[in-house]
NUVEXBA-878612 format. One record per residue: residue in three letters; x, y, z of N, C-alpha, C in turn. Coordinates in steps of 0.2 Angstrom, whole numbers, padded with zeros to 4 digits, always signed. Layout:
// NUVEXBA-878612
ALAXYZXYZXYZ ...
***
This chain:
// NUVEXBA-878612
UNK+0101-0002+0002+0097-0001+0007+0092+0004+0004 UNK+0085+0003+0004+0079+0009+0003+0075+0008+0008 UNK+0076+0018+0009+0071+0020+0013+0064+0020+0013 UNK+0059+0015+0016+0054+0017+0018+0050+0022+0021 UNK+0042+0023+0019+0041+0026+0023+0040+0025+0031 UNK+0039+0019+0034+0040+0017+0041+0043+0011+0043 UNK+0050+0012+0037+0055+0008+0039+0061+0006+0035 UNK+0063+0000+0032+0068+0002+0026+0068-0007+0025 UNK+0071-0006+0018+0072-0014+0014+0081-0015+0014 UNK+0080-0020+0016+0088-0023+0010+0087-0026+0007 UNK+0090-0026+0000+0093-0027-0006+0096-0030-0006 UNK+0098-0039-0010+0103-0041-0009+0102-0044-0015 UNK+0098-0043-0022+0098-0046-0028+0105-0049-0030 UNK+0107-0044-0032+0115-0042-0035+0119-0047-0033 UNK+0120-0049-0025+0124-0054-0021+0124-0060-0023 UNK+0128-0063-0023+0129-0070-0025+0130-0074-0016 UNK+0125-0082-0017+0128-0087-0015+0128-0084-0006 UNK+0132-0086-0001+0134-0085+0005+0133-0077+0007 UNK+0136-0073+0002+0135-0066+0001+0126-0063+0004 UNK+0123-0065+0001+0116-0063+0003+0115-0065+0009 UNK+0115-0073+0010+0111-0073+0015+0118-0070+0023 UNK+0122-0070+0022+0127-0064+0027+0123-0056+0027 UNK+0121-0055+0023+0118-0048+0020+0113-0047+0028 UNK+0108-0054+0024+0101-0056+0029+0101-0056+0037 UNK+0108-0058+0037+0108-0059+0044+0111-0057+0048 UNK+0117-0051+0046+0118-0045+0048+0112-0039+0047 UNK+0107-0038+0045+0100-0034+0044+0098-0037+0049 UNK+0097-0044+0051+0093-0046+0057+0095-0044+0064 UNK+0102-0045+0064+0105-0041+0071+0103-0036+0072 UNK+0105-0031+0064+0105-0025+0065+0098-0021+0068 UNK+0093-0025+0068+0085-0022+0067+0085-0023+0073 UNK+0085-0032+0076+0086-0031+0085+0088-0028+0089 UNK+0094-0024+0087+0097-0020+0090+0092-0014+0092 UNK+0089-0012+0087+0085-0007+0086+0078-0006+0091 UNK+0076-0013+0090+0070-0015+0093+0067-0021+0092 UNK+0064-0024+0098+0059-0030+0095+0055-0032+0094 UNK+0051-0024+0091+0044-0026+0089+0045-0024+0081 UNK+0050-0025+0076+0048-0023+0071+0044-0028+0066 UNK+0041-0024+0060+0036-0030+0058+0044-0033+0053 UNK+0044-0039+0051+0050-0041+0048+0045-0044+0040 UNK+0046-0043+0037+0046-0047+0027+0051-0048+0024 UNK+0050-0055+0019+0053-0058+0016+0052-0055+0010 UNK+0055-0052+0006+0050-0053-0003+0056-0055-0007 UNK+0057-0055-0014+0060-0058-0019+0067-0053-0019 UNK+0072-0057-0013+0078-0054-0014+0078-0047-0008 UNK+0075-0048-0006+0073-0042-0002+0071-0043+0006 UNK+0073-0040+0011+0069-0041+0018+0069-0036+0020 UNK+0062-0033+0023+0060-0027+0023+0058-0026+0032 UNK+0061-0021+0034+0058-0020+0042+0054-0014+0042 UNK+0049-0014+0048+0044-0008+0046+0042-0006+0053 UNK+0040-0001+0058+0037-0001+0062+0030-0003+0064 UNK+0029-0004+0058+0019-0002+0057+0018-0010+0054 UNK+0015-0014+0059+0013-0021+0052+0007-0020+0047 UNK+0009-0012+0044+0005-0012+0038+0007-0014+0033 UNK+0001-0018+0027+0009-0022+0022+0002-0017+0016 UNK+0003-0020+0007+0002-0018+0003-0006-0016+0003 UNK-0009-0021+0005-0018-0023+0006-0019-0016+0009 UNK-0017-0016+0016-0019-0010+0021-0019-0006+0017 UNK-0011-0003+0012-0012+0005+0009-0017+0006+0002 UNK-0016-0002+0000-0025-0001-0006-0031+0001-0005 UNK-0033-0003+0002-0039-0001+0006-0040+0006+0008 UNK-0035+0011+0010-0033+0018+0013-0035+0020+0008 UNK-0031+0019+0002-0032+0025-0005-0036+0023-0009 UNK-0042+0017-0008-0045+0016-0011-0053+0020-0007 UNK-0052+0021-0002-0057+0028+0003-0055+0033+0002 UNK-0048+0033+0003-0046+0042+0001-0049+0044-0002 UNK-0048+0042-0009-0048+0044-0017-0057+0041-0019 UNK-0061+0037-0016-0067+0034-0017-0066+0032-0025 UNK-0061+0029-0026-0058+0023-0033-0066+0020-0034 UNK-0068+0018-0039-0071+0014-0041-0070+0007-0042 UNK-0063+0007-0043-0060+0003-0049-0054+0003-0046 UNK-0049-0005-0045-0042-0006-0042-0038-0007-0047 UNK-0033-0005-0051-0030-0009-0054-0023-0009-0052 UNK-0021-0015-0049-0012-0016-0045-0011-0021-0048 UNK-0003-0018-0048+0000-0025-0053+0008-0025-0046 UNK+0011-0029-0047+0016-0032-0043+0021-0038-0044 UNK+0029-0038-0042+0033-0041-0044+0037-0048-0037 UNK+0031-0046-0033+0038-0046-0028+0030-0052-0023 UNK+0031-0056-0017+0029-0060-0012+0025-0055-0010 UNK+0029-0049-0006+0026-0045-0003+0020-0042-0008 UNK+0017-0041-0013+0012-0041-0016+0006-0044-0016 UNK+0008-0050-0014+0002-0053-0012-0004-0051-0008 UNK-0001-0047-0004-0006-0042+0001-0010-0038-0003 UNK-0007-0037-0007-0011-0030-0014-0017-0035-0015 UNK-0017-0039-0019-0022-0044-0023-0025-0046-0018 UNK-0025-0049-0012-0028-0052-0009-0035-0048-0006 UNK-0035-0041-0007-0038-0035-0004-0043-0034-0011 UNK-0043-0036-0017-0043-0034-0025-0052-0036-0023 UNK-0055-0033-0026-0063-0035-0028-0064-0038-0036 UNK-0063-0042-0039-0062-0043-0047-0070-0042-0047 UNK-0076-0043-0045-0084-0043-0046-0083-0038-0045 UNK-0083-0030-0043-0081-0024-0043-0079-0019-0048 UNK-0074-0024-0053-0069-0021-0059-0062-0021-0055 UNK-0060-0024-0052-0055-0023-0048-0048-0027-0053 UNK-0045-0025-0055-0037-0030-0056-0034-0030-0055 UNK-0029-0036-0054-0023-0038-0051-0020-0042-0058 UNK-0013-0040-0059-0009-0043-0062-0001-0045-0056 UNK+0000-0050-0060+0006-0052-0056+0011-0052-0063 UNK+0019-0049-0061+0023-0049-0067+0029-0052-0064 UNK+0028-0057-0069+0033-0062-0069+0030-0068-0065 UNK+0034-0074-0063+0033-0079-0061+0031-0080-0054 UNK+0029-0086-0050+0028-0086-0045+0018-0087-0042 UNK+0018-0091-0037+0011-0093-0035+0009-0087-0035 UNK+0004-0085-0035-0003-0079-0034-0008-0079-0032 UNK-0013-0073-0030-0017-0074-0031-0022-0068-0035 UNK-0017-0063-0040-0019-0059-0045-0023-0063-0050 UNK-0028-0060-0052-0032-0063-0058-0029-0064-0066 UNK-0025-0059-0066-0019-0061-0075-0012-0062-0071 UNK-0008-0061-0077-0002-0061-0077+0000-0060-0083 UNK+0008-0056-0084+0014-0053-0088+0019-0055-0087 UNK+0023-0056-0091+0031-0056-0092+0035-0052-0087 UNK+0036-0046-0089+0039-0041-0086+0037-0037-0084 UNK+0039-0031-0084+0040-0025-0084+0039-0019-0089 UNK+0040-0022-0094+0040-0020-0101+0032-0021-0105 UNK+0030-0029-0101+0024-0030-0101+0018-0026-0100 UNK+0020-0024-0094+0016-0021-0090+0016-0010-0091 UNK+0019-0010-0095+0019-0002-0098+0017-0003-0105 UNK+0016-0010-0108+0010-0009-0117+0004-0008-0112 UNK+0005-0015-0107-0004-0016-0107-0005-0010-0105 UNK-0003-0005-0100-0006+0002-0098-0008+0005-0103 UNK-0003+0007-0109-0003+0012-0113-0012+0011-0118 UNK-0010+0002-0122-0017-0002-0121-0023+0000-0118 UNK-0022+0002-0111-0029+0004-0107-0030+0009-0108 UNK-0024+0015-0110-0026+0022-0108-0029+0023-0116 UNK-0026+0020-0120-0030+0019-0128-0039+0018-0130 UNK-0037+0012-0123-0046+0011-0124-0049+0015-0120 UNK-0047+0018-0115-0051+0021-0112-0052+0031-0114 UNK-0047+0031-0120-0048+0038-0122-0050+0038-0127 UNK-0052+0033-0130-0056+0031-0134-0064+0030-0133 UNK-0065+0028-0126-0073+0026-0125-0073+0035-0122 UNK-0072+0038-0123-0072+0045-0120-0074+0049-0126 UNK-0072+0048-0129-0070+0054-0136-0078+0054-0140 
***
């Protein structure tokens, strides 16, 4: 179980076969019990309940005003990402990476994980380089 901010995920990677989706479907009880307005997501092994049907796009768009960003760059593993990218301005400088497998709609993509900590370290190279 991980705590969200206005809600929480279950976790069922790790479980094999019958085991997950039992997992699934006592979270679904458990959430109606609670209430039936919560917002419900699917992502990669995961079902997320939330109070707020804010998903990833909404919180890019917030902190992309907060902070008056120039420039997006989100990378992502999971269905529920998709909201991230589909918010992304690429004619702006905006990028989206998707890592690992799976339809999208990020402009690149990486392998992993691991991927995705060269190419940063890569950006932070170039860009304290075009500074110096």
């Amino acid at each position: 179980m991980e705590v969200k901010p206005v809600g929480f995920g279950v976790h069922y990677r790790l479980l094999e076969g019958e085991e997950g989706a039992a997992v699934v479907a006592r979270a679904y009880e458990a959430a109606a019990s609670v209430s039936d307005a919560l917002t419900i997501r699917d992502g990669k092994d995961i079902i997320e309940f939330s109070v707020r049907g804010a998903n990833k796009g909404d919180g890019i768009q917030r902190l992309r005003e907060y902070t008056h960003a120039t420039a997006v760059l989100f990378a992502g593993d999971d269905v529920t990402d998709e909201d991230g990218f589909a918010v992304l301005r690429p004619a702006e400088g905006d990028l989206g990476i998707k890592v690992g497998d799976g339809e999208t709609a990020a402009q690149f993509r990486v392998a992993d994980e691991r991927a995705v900590a060269v190419l940063l370290g890569l950006l932070a190279d170039a860009r304290s380089s075009s500074t110096a």
